[in-house]
N, C-alpha and C positions, 0 to 999 in steps of 0.2 A: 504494500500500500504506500506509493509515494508521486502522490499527489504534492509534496512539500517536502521539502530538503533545506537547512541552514544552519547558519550558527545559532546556537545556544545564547542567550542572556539572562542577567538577573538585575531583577527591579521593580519598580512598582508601577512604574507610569502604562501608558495603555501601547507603547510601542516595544515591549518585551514583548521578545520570541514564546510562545509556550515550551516548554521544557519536555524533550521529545519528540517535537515537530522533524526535530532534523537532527544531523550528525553529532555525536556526542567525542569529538576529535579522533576517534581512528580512521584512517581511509578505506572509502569502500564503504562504510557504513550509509546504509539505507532509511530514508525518511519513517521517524515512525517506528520503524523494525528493522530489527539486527536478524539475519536467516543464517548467518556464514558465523556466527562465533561459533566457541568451544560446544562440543557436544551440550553441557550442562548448563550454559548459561542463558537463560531465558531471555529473549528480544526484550527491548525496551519500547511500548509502544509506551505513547502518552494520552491517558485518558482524556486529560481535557482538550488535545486535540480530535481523538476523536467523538467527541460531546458537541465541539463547536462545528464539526462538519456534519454531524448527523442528518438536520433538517435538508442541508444540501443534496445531500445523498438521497433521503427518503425520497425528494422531488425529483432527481435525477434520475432515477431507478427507471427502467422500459417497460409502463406499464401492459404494454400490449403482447408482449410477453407472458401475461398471467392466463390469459383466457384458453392457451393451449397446452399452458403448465396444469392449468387446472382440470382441465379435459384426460387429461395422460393420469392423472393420480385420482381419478373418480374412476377409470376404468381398472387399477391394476389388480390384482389377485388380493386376496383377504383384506380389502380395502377395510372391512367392516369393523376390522380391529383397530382401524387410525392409522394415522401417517407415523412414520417414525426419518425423523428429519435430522440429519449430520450437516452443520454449521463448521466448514473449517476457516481457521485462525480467525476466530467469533470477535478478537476484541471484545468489548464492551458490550456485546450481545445487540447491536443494532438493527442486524437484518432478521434476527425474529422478531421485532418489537415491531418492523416495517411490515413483515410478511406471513407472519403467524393470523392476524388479525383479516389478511385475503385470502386464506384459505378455510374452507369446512371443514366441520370434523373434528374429533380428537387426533390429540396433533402429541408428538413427544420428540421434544428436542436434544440431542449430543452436542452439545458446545465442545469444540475441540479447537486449545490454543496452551504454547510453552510457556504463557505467563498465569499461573497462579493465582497473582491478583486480580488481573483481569477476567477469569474465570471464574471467581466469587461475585466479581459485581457484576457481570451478565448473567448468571444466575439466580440473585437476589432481582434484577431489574427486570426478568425477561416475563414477557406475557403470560398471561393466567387462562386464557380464553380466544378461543378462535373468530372466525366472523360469526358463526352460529349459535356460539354462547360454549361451545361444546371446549373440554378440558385442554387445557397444556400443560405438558408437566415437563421437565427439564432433568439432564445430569451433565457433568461434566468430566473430560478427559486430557488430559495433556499431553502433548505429543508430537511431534513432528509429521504436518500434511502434507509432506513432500515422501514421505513412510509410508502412506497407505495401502492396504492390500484389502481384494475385493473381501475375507475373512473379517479386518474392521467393519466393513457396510455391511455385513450380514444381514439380511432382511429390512434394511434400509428402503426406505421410499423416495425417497431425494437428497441427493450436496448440494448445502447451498455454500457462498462465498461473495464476500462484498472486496473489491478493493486488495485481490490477492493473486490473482495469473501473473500481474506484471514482477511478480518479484519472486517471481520462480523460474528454473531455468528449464529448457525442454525437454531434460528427461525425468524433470520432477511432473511436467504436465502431462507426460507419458504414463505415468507410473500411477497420476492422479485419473487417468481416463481406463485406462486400465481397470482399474477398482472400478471405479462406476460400471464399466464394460460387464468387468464377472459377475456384482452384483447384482446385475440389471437395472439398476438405478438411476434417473435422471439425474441432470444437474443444472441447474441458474445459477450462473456464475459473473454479478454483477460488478462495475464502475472500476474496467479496465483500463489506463490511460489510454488514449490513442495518439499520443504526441501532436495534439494540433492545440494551439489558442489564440482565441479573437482576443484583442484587448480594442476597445474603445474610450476613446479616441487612440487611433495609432501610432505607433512609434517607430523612426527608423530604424531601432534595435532589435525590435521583437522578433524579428524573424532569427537572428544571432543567439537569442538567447533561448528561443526554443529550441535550434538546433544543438547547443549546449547541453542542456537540460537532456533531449533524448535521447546524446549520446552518454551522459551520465547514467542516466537509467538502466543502460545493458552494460555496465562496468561487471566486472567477472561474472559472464556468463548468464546477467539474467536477461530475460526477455522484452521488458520496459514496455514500448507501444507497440511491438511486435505479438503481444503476448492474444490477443482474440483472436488474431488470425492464425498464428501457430495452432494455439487451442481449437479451433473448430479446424482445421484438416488434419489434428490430431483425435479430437475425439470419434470425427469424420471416419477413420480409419477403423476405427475399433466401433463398427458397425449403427454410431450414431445418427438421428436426424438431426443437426445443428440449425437455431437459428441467431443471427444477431440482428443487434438493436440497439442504436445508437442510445447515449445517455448520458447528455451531457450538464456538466452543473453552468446555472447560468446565474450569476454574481452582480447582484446590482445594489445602489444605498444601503438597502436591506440587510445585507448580508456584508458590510464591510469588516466586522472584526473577522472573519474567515478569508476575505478577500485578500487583508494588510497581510494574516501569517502566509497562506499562497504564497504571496507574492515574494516574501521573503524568503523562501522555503524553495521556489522556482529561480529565483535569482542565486540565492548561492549555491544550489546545485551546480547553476552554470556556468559559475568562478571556478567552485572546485574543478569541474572540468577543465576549463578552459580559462588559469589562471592572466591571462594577457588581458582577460577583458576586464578584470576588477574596476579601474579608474574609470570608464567609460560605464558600466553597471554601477556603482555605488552611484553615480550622477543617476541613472535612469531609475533605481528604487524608490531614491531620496521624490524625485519628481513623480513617479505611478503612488506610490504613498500618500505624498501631497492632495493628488488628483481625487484617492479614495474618500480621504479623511474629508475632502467638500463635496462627495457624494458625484463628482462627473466621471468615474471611472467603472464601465461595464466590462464583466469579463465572462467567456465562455471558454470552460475547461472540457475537451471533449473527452467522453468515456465509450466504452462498448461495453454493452450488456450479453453475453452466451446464455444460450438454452440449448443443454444437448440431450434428444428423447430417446435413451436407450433403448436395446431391444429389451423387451421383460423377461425375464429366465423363470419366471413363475416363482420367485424366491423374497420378491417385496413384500412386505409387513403389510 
């Protein structure tokens, strides 16, 4: 999930970085989440980043997506006993708080993520109740979603994922379609980056510093704005119907305390990349910051939403 990349600060005023948002000084390190430390050392995602982007996301999300999600998990085998739903690297439990509430039925959630704290509080946060009134009830697992094997999804109904292709590399999306594949299980695998953004009013930089920014994103190996389109001719492969769907977040007055960290988060991604451009960046944040904070700065971050409808193996819950 890196949607934002930066330095770290401390302070009070309202133009500190959230803690988390971005690199916490090793290189390499990934906005939000560490996937490449030591075996045991759990990513650092930062909840109040993902708290402040929620709303963004829940809007973003493809809703037209649902209607043939929803169609596929009303017809699967023992449907009658409920959904049984795997959330991988759930953070903060967002996308069942978004998506629990669109689907009928008893519904039974797997939160699966290496942070522990974050596993307690999308647990204690996540829904009680589907659209129908009918039960959720939740567990949680830790673990590495680049590990999974179709034995994890055991009678599994659906993977879902918000904000996690891009930072996997392509034999972890192998490994992740696979399991779905054995299992027979769908997957919606939501707010992919797709390396493009509008900023309004334009700047003769922006184009610079996207290209920065996305080459950042595939630093050792992962997939960055490659990652929908790898993912669907990879799940493609392993006998999927795939579809995508744009989903983009669209950032206006509204939304500028999420807009200013973006922004900061996009920019030093693309120093760290491409250290020659610092002087010429530091002028262009200081100015898109300015623009935010009086409300004339619109921004569209684009995402891709996957929907891949596996074939059933008669083995879904």
């Amino acid at each position: 999930m890196s949607d934002a990349s930066g330095p770290e600060a401390h302070g009070a005023d309202s133009d500190v970085v959230i803690l988390g948002a971005g690199p916490t000084g090793r290189p390499g390190e990934r906005a939000t989440v560490r996937l490449r430390d030591a075996p045991d050392d759990p990513p650092r995602y930062a909840p109040e980043w993902l708290e402040l982007r929620e709303g963004a996301d829940a809007a973003a999300r493809a809703h037209d997506l649902l209607d043939p999600l929803r169609i596929r998990l009303a017809n699967l085998p023992g449907r009658s006993g409920g959904l049984v739903i795997h959330d991988l690297g759930c953070g903060t439990g967002s996308m069942g708080r978004w998506l629990a509430p669109h689907l009928d039925g008893a519904q039974h959630w797997v939160l699966h993520d290496r942070d522990p704290y974050l596993l307690h509080f999308a647990a204690v946060a996540s829904p009680r109740s589907s659209a129908d009134g009918s039960r959720v009830t939740v567990e949680t697992r830790r673990g590495d979603v680049g590990r999974l094997t179709p034995d994890a999804l055991h009678g599994a109904s659906l993977v879902t994922a918000s904000a996690l292709l891009d930072v996997l590399t392509r034999d972890e999306i192998t490994t992740l379609a696979a399991a779905c594949a054995g299992a027979g299980c769908t997957a919606l695998l939501t707010l992919s980056v797709a390396g493009r953004v509008e900023l309004t009013p334009s700047d003769p930089l922006d184009e610079e510093i996207t290209e920065a920014f996305n080459a950042h994103q595939k630093r050792t190996g992962l997939l960055g704005p490659d990652a929908a389109t790898v993912a669907a001719e990879v799940f493609s492969e392993h006998g999927a119907t795939v579809q995508l769907h744009p989903s983009p977040w669209r950032l206006g007055p509204d939304e500028a305390a999420l807009t200013a960290q973006w922004l900061r988060g996009w920019v030093g991604a693309a120093v760290e990349q491409r250290p020659e451009l610092r002087e010429r960046a530091d002028r262009y944040l200081r100015e898109r910051l300015d623009a935010c904070a009086a409300g004339e700065l619109r921004v569209v971050v684009h995402h891709t939403d996957l929907l891949a409808l596996a074939r059933p193996t008669g083995g879904a819950s």
